[in-house]
LUMTORZA-694726 format. One line per 8 residues: their letters; for each residue z, x, y of C-alpha. Coordinates in Angstrom, 2 decimals, decimal comma, always signed. Example, Ala and Ser with C-alpha at 12.3 -4.5 7.8 and 13.67 -1.06 7.14 Angstrom:
2
AS> +7,80:+12,30:-4,50  +7,14:+13,67:-1,06 $
END
This chain:
107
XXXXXXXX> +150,04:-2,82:-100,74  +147,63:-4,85:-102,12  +146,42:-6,75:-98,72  +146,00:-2,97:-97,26  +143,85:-1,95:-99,57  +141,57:-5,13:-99,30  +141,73:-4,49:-95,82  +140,65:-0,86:-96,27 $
XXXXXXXX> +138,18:-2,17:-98,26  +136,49:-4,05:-96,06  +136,65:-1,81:-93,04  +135,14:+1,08:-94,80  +132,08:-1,38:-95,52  +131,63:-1,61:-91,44  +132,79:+2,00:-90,44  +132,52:+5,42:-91,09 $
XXXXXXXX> +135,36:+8,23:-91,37  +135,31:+8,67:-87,67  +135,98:+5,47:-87,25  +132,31:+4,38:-85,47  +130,48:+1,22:-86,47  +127,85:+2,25:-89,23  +124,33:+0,92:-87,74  +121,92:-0,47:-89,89 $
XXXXXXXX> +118,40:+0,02:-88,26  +115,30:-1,87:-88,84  +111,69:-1,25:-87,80  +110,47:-5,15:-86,59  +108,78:-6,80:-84,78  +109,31:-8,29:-81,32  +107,86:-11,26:-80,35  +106,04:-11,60:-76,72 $
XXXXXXXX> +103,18:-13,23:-74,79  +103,16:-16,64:-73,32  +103,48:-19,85:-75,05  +101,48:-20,46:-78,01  +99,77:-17,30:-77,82  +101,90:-14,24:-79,54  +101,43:-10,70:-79,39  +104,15:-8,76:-80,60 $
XXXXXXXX> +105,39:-5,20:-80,02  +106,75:-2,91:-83,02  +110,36:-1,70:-82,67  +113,15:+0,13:-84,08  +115,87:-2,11:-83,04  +119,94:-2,62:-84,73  +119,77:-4,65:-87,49  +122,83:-6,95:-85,72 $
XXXXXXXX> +120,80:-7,72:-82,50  +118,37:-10,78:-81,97  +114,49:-10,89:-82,48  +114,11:-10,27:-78,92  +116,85:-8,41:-77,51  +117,90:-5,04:-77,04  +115,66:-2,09:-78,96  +116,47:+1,54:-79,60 $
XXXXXXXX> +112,51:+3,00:-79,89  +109,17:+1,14:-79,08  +106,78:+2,66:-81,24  +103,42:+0,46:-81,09  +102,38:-3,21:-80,92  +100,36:-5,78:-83,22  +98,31:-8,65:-81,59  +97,54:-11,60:-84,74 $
XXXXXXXX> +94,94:-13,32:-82,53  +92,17:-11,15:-82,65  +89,87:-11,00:-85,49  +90,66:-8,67:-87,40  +94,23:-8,37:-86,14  +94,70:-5,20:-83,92  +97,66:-3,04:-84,75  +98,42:+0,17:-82,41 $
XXXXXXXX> +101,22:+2,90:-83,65  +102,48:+5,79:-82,92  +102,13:+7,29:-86,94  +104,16:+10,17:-86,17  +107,97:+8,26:-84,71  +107,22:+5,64:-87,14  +107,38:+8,15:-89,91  +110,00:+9,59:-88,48 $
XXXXXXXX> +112,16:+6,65:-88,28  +111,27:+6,16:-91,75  +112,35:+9,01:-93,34  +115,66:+9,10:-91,15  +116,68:+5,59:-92,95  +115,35:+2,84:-90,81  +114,15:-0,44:-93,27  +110,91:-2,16:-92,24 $
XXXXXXXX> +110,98:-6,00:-92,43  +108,62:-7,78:-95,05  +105,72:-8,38:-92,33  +106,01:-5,16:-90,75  +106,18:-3,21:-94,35  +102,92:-4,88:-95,53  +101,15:-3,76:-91,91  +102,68:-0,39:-92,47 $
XXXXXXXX> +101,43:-0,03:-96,20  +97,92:-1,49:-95,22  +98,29:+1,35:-92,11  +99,00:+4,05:-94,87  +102,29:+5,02:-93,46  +104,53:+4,33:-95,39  +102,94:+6,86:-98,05  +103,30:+9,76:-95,55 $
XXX> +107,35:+8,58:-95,23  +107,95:+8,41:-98,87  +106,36:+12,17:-99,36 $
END
């Protein structure tokens, strides 16, 4: 009785009462551009898949090597994802703050 409810446990932390994977979703950044020179694009991508793989919604991009660095988004799906639970990485929530959008999410 004991093991089952350890087990329950622990599935219950990965699914939800229909029994589908809960998907944690994170607004990032995706690296690309040649060698040695970076530009990356801004994406709503699952938390579980790699820096450069698979994305669920492109919403701008963000080039470091211009001066100052130029950062194109779409203000409106970003809030959007915001506000339906997506979590912005550290380097993509200070762009976002500096952007002012993540005041329009949080009100």
């Amino acid at each position: 009785m004991t093991r089952k409810v350890c087990l329950d446990t622990i599935i219950s932390k990965f699914d939800n009462c229909w029994g589908e994977p809960k998907t944690m979703l994170k607004i990032r950044l995706r690296r690309v551009g040649m060698k040695k020179q970076p530009s990356y694009r801004i994406v709503v991508a699952d938390s579980r898949a790699p820096r450069d793989g698979a994305y669920v919604d492109w919403i701008g991009h963000y080039n470091p090597r211009t001066d100052p660095p130029t950062v194109k988004l779409d203000d409106a799906k970003a809030t959007k994802w915001l506000q339906s639970g997506a979590q912005p990485t550290a380097a993509l929530e200070r762009i976002l703050k500096n952007l002012g959008v993540m005041d329009k999410a949080s009100s």
